[in-house]
C-alpha positions as CSV (number, residue, x, y, z in Angstrom):
1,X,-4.4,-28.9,14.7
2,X,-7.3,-29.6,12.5
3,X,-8.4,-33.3,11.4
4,X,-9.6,-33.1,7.9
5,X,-12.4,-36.6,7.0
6,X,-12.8,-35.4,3.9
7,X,-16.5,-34.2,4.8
8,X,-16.6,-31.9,7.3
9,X,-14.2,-28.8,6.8
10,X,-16.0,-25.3,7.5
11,X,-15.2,-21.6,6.3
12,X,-14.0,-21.1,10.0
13,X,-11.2,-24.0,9.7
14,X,-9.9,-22.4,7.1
15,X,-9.7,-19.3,8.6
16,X,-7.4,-21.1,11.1
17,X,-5.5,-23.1,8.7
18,X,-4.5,-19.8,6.3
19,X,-4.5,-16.7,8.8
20,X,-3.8,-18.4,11.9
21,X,-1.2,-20.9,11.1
22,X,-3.3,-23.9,12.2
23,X,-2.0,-27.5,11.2
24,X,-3.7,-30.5,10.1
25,X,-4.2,-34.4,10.7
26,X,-6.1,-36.9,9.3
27,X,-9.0,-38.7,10.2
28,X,-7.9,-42.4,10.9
29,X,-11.5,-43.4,9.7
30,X,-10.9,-41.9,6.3
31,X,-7.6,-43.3,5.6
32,X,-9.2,-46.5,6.2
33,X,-11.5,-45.7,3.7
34,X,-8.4,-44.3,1.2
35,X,-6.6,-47.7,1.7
36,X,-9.3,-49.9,0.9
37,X,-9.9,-47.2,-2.7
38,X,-6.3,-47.8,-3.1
39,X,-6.6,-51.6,-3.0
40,X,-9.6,-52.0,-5.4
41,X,-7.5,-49.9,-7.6
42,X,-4.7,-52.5,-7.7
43,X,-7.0,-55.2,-7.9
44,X,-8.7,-53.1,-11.0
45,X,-4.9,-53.5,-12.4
46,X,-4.0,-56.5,-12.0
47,X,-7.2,-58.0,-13.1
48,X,-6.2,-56.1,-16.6
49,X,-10.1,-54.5,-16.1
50,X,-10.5,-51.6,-18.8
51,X,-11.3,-48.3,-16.3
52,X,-11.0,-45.0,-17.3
53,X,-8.2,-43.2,-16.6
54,X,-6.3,-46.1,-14.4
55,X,-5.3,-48.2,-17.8
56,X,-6.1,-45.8,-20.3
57,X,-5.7,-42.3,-22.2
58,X,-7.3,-39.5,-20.8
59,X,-9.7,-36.9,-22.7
60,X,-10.4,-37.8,-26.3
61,X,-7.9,-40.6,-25.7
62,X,-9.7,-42.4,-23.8
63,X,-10.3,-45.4,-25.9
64,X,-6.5,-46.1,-25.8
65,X,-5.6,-48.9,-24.0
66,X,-2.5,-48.7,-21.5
67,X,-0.6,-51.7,-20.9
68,X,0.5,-52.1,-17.1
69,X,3.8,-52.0,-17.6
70,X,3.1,-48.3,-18.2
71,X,1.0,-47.1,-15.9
72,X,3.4,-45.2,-14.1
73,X,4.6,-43.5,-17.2
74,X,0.9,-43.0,-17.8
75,X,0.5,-41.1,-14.9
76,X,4.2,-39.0,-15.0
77,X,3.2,-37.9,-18.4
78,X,-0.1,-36.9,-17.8
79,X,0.8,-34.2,-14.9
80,X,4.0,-33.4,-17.0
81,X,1.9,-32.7,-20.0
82,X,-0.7,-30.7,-17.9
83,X,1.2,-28.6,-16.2
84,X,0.7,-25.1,-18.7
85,X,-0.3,-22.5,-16.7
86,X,0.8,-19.2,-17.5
87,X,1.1,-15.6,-16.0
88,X,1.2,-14.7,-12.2
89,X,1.3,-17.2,-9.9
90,X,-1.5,-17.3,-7.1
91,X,-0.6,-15.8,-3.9
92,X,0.5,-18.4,-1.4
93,X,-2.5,-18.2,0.8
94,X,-4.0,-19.4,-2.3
95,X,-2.0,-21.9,-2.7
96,X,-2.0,-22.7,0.5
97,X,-5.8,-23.2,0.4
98,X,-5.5,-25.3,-2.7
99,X,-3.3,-28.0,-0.8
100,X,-5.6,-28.2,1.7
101,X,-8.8,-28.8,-0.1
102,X,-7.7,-31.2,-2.5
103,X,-5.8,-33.3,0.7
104,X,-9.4,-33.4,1.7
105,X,-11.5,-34.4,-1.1
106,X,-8.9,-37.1,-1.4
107,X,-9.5,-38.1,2.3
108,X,-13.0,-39.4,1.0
109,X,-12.3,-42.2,-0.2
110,X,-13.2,-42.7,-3.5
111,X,-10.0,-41.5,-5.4
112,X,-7.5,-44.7,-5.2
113,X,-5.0,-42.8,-4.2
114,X,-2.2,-44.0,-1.8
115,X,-2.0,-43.1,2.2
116,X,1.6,-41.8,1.4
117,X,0.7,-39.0,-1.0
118,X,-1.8,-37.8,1.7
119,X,0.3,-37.7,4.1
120,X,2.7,-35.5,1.9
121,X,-0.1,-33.3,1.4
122,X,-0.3,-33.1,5.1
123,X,3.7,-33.0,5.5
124,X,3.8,-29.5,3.0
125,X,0.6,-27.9,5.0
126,X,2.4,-28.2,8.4
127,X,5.7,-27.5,7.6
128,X,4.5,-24.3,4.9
129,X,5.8,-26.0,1.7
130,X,3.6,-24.3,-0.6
131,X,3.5,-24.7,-4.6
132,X,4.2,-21.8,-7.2
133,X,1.3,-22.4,-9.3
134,X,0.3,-20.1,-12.4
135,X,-3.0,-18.4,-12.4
136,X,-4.3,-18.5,-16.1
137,X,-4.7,-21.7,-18.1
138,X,-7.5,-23.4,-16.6
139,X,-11.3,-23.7,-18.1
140,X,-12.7,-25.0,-14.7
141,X,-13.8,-28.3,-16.0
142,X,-12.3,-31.8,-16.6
143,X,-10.7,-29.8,-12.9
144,X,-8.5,-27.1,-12.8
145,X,-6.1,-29.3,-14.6
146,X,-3.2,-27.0,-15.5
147,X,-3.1,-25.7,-11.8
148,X,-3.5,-28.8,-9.9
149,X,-0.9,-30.5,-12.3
150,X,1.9,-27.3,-11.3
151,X,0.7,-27.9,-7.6
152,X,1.3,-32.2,-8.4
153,X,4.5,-31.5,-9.8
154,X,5.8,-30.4,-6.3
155,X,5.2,-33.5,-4.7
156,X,7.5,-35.1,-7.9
157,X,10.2,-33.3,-7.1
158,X,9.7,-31.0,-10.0
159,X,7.8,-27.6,-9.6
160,X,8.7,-24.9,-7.9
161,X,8.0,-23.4,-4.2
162,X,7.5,-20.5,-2.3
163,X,10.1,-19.9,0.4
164,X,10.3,-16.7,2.2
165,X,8.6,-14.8,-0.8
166,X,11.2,-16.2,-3.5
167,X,10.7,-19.1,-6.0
168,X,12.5,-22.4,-4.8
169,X,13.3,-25.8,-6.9
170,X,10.7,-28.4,-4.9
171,X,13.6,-31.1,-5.1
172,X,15.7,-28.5,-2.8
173,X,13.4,-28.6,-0.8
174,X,12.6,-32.5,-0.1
175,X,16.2,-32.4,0.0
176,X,16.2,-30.2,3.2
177,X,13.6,-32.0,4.8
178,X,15.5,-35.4,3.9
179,X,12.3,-36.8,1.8
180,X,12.0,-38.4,-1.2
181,X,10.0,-37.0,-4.2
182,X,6.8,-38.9,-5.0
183,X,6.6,-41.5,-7.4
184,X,2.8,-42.1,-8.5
185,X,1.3,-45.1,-9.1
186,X,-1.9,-46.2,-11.4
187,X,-4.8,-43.5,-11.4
188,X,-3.1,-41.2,-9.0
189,X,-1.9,-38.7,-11.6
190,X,-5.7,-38.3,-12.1
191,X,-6.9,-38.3,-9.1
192,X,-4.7,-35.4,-8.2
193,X,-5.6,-33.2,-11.1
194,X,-9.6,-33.7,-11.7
195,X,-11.0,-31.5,-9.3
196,X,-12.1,-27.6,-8.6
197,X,-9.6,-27.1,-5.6
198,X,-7.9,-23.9,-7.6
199,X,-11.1,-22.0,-8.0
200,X,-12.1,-23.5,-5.1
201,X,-9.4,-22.4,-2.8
202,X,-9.6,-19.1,-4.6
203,X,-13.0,-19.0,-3.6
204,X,-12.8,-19.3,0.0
205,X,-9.6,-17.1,0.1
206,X,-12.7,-14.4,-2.0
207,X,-15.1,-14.9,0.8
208,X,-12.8,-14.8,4.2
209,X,-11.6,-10.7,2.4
210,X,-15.3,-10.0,1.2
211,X,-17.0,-11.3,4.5
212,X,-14.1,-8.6,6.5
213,X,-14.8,-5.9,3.7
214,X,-18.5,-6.2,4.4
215,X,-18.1,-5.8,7.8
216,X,-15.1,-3.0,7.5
217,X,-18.0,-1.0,5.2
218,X,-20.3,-0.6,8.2
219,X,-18.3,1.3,10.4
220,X,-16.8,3.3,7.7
221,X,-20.6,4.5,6.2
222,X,-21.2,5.3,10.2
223,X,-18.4,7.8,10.1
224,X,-19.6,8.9,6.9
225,X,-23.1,9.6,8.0
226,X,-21.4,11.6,11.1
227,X,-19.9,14.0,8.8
228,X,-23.1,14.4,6.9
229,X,-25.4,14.6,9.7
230,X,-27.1,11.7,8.8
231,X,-30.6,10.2,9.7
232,X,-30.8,7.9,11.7
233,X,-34.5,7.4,12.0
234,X,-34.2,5.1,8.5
235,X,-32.2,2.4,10.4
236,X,-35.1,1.9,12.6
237,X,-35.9,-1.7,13.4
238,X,-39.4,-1.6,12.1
239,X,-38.5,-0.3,9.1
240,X,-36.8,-3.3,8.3
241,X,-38.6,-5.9,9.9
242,X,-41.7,-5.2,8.2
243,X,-39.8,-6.0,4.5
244,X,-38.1,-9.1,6.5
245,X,-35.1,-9.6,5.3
246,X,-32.7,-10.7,8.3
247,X,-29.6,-9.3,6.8
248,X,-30.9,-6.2,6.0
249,X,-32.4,-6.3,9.7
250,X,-28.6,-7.1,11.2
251,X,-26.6,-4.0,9.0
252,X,-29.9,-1.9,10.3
253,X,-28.7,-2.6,13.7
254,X,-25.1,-2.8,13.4
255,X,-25.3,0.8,12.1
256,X,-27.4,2.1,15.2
257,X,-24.7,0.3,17.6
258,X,-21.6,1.9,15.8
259,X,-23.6,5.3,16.1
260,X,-25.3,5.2,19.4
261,X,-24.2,8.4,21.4
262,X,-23.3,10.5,18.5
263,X,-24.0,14.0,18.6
264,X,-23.2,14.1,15.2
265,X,-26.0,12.4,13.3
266,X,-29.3,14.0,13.1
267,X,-33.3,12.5,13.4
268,X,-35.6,13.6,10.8
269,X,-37.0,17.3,10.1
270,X,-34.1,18.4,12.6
271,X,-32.0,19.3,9.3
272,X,-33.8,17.4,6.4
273,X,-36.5,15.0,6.3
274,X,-34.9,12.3,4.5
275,X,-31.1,11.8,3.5
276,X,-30.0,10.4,-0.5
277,X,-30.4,6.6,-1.3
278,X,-26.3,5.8,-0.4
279,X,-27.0,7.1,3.4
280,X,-30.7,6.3,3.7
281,X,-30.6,2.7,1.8
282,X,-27.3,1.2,3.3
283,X,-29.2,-1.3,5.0
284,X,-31.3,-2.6,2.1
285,X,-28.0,-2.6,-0.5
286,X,-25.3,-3.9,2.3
287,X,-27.8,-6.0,3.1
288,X,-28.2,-7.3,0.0
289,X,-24.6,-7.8,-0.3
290,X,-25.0,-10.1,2.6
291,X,-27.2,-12.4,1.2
292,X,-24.8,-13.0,-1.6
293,X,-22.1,-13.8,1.1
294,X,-24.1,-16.3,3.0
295,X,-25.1,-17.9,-0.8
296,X,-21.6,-18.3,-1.3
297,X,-20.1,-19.4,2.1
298,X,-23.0,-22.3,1.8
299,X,-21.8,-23.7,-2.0
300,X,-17.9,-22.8,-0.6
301,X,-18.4,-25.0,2.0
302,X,-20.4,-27.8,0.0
303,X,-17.3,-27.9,-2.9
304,X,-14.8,-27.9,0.1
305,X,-16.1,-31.8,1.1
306,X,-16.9,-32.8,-2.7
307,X,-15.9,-35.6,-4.2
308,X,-15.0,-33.8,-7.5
309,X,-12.4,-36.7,-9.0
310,X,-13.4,-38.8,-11.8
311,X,-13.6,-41.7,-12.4
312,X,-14.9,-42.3,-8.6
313,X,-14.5,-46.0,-6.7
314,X,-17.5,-47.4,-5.3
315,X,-18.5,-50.3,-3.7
316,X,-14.5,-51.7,-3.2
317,X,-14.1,-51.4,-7.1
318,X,-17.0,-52.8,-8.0
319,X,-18.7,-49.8,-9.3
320,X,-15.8,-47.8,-10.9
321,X,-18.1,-44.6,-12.6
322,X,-16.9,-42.0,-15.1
323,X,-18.7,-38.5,-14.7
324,X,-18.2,-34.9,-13.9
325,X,-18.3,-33.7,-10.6
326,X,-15.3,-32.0,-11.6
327,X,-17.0,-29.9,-13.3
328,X,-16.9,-25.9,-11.9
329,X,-20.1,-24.6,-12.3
330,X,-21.6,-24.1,-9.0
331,X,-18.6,-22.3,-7.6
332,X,-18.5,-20.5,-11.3
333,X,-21.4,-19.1,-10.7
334,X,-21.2,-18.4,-7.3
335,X,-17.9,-16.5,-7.9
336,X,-19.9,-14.6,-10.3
337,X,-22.3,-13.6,-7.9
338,X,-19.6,-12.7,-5.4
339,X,-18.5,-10.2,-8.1
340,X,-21.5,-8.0,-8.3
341,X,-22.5,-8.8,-4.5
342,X,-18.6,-7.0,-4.0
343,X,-19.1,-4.3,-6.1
344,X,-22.1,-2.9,-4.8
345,X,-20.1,-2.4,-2.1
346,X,-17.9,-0.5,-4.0
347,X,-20.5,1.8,-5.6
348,X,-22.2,2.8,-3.0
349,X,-19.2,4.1,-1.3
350,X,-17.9,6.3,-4.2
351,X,-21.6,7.8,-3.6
352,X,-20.9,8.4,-0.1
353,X,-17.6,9.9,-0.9
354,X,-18.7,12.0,-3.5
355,X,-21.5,13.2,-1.0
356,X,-18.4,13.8,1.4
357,X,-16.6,16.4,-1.3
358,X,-19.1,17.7,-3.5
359,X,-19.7,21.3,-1.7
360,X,-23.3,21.5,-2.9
361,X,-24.0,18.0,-1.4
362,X,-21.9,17.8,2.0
363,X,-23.6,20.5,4.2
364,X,-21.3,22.9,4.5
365,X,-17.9,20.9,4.8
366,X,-14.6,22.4,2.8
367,X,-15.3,21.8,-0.6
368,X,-13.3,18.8,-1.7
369,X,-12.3,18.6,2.2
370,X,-9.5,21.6,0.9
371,X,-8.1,23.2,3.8
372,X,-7.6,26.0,1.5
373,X,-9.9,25.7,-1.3
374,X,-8.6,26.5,-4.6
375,X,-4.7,26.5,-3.3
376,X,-5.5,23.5,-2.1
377,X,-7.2,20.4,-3.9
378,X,-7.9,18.4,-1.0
379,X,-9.7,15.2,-1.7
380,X,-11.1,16.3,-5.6
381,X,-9.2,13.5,-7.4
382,X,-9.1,10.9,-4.2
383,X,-13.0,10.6,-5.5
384,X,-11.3,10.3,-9.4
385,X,-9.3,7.1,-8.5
386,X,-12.8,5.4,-6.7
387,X,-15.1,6.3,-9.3
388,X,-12.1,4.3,-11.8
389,X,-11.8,1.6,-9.6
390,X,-16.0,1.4,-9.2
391,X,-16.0,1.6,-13.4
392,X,-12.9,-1.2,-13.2
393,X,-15.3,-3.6,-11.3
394,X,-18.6,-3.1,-13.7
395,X,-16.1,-4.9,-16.6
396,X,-14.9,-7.4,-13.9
397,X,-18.5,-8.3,-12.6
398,X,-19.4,-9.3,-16.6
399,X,-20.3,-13.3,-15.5
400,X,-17.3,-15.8,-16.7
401,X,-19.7,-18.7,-16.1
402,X,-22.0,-17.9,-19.4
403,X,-19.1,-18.4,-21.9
404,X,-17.4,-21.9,-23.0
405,X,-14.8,-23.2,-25.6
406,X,-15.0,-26.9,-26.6
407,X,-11.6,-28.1,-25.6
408,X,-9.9,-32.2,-25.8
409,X,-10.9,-32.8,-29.5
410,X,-14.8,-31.9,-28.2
411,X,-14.8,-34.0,-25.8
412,X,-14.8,-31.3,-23.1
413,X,-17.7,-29.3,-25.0
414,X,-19.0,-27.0,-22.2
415,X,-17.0,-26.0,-19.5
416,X,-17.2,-23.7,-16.4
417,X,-14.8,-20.3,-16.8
418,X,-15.4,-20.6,-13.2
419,X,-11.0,-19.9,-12.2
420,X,-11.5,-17.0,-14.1
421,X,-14.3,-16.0,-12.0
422,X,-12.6,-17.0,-9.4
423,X,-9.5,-14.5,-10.2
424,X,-11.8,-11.6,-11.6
425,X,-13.7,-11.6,-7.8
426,X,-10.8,-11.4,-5.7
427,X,-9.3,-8.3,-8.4
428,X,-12.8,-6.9,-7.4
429,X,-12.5,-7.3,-3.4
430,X,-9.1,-5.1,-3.9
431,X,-10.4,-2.9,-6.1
432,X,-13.7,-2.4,-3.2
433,X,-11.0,-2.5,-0.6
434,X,-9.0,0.9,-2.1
435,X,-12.4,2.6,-2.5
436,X,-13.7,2.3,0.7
437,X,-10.2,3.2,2.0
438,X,-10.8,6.3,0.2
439,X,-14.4,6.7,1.8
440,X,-12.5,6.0,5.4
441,X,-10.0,8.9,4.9
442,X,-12.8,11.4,3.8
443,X,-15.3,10.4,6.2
444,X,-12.6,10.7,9.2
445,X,-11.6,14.0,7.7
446,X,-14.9,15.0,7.6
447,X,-15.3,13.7,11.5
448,X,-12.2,16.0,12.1
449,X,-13.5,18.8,10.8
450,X,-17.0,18.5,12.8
451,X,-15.4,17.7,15.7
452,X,-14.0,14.4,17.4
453,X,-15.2,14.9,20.2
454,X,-19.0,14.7,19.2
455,X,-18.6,11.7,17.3
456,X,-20.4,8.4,19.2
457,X,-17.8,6.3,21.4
458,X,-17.8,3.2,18.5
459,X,-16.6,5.5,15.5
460,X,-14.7,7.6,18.3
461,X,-12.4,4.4,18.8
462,X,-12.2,3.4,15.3
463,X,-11.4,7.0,14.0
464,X,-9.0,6.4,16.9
465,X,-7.6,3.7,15.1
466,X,-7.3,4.9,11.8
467,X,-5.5,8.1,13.0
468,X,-2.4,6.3,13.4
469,X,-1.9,4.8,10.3
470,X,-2.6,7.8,8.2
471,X,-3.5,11.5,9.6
472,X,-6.8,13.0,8.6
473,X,-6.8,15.2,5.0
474,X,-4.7,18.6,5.8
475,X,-2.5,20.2,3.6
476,X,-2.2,18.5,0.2
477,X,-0.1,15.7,-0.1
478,X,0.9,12.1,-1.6
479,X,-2.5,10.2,-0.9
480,X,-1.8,7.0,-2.5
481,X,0.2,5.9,0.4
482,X,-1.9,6.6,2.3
483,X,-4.8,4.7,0.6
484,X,-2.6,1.6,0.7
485,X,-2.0,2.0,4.2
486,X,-5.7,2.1,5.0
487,X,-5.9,-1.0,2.5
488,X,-3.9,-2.7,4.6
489,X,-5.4,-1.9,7.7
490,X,-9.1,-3.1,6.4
491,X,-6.9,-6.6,5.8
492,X,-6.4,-7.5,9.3
């Protein structure tokens, strides 16, 4: 079990919690510090205090006044009204994520929010109740309102559920687990909705795949370079110590571990003197990629323990503050940076495959990796689907963060995109995931053709590996099952 405080969650935690089937608790210091939010609240209401969003409209209505009698209809409505998102839902891991991060932002402190929600937050992490929650309809300011208000609805008794794969009424489900729905109080409505937890939870879902991809990419250019007779003498530690870049120093060394022993790769002059940019450079570009992942794992982990309600509670409700921390900019633009950080990985592979097919470029292999040339086409329109899928991503990586609609009567007049970069960067980590499973089957057909045997112990065990989910390229057959196998074998 994890505690959550509402301050110190990490990326690895959240490993635990989505792929390992961790649980939670909560910090008894932080609901101490939710009960006494919650009171100053109530004391905010029955002092008939004008504060945003607990006693009045929200958005452009702001200025209308609520009476108390209908601050529970207040809040009802608002989640009700909110609750427009359209398209495919996220996957549950997502929302999984989502339940998680907004349990803990809420665990601050400074929300008003009641103990009991919480703890029905906690209650649908440990037992796997996880919201259906549309994908599109959320700018990524004001908080991903029409996703947080489908993944609120749940805990009404009146969204929807994933249960074994299928779509479930959440009021069956409290039902079967012999609980009452919710009924919110003043300010809680809001204080579930304003906040960044669906791009958020995207985000950290994006960086968990892209941080395996990354890693994935390493051993699959050192098989690569194996059936090109690569140089080694460019991952060389000086080489990259004197430019200084500790990434670019780690992928330097990381490749010379997965190919120490080979017989395969070469040192320079023995065949060529130098090898083309995607064999001779994957240090300096995977590299690079890396120092978009650590960028993003340190803003991901930042927005994780935000505070990203509004209005916040300070001071036991004497300093009640309107502003916009739930505004999605940071994690916009550090999805959007994930994007092209991604893709790079992508492109460079397609250049390495393409090396692997292209007879004038992949000393003296099968052209295309044919075992008949001609009868056979071999891998020729494998490198077809990764050059679309590296052309997809260019119109993907296009930055969501630099556009904005004015939206709530202009109230909301800049706003963040930053779900839709959220979605676009995890549709780029699949489309990078298929094109270096494409790069794995040439490079291991390559590998096969060389000679297994004289490949270093490392790619040895991984060609190992890969040989039983999909055989190497032979006579011509289906390949897209087999790219979706080796998909789902960089997943794990």
């Amino acid at each position: 079990m994890i505690e959550l405080n509402g301050s110190s969650l990490r990326i690895d935690q959240m490993r635990a919690i989505l792929y390992e089937e961790s649980g939670v608790t909560l910090n008894d210091e932080a609901l101490i510090r939710v009960t006494q939010s919650r009171e100053a609240v109530e004391k905010i209401v029955r002092e008939d205090r004008t504060v945003y969003g607990i006693n009045t409209g929200f958005g452009k209505f702001s200025d209308v006044k609520i009476d108390e009698k209908n601050t529970k209809a207040l809040q009802l409505h608002l989640i009700r009204s909110h609750a427009c998102g359209v398209g495919e839902p996220f996957p549950e891991i997502v929302s999984r994520a989502m339940v998680v991060l907004r349990l803990n932002a809420l665990l601050k402190g400074f929300s008003g929010i009641r103990v009991e929600v919480l703890e029905r937050f906690a209650y649908m992490v440990n037992h796997r109740i996880h919201p259906i929650i549309p994908q599109q309809g959320s700018l990524g300011a004001s908080g991903d309102l029409a996703p947080l208000s489908h993944l609120a609805l749940v805990l009404l008794g009146e969204g929807f559920v994933w249960q074994n794969g299928q779509s479930v009424p959440a009021m069956d489900i409290w039902k079967k687990h012999r609980l009452q729905p919710i009924v919110l109080e003043a300010k809680e409505g809001l204080a579930l909705i304003n906040g960044t937890q669906a791009m958020t939870a995207q985000a950290v879902v994006n960086y968990l795949e892209a941080e395996s991809l990354a890693y994935n990419s390493e051993w699959i250019a050192a098989m690569t370079m194996e059936a090109l007779y690569g140089i080694t003498d460019a991952f060389h530690p000086a080489i990259h110590e004197a430019r200084g870049y500790p990434e670019q120093v780690d992928v330097a060394k990381r490749m010379l571990d997965w190919l120490e022993g080979s017989q395969l790769t070469t040192i320079q002059g023995e065949k060529r003197v130098q090898d083309a940019y995607s064999i001779r450079c994957i240090p300096q570009v995977h590299g690079a990629s890396w120092q978009v992942l650590g960028y993003i794992k340190e803003k991901v982990e930042i927005e994780m323990n935000a505070a990203t309600d509004n209005p916040l509670i300070f001071d036991e409700g004497e300093t009640v503050v309107s502003g916009g921390n739930f505004h999605g900019q940071p994690i916009a633009f550090a999805m959007d940076f994930l994007k092209v950080g991604v893709a790079e990985l992508a492109n460079i592979s397609e250049r390495r495959l393409e090396r692997l097919v292209n007879p004038q470029l992949n000393e003296g292999l099968p052209p295309f990796l044919s075992s008949e040339p001609g009868l056979q086409s071999g891998a020729m329109i494998l490198q077809y689907s990764a050059a679309s899928l590296v052309s997809e991503n260019k119109t993907l990586a296009h930055p969501a963060s630099v556009d904005s609609i004015p939206s709530s009567g202009n109230q909301e007049d800049h706003v963040s995109m930053g779900t839709i970069g959220a979605r676009h960067a995890q549709s780029i980590i699949k489309n990078t995931r298929n094109v270096l499973a494409i790069e794995a089957l040439c490079a291991m057909t390559g590998c096969h053709i060389r000679g297994v045997e004289q490949m270093a112990p490392k790619t040895k065990a991984k060609f190992d590996q890969l040989k039983e989910v999909v055989p190497p390229i032979g006579e011509d057959r289906i390949y897209a099952p087999d790219i979706e196998k080796i998909a789902r074998y960089l997943t794990r």
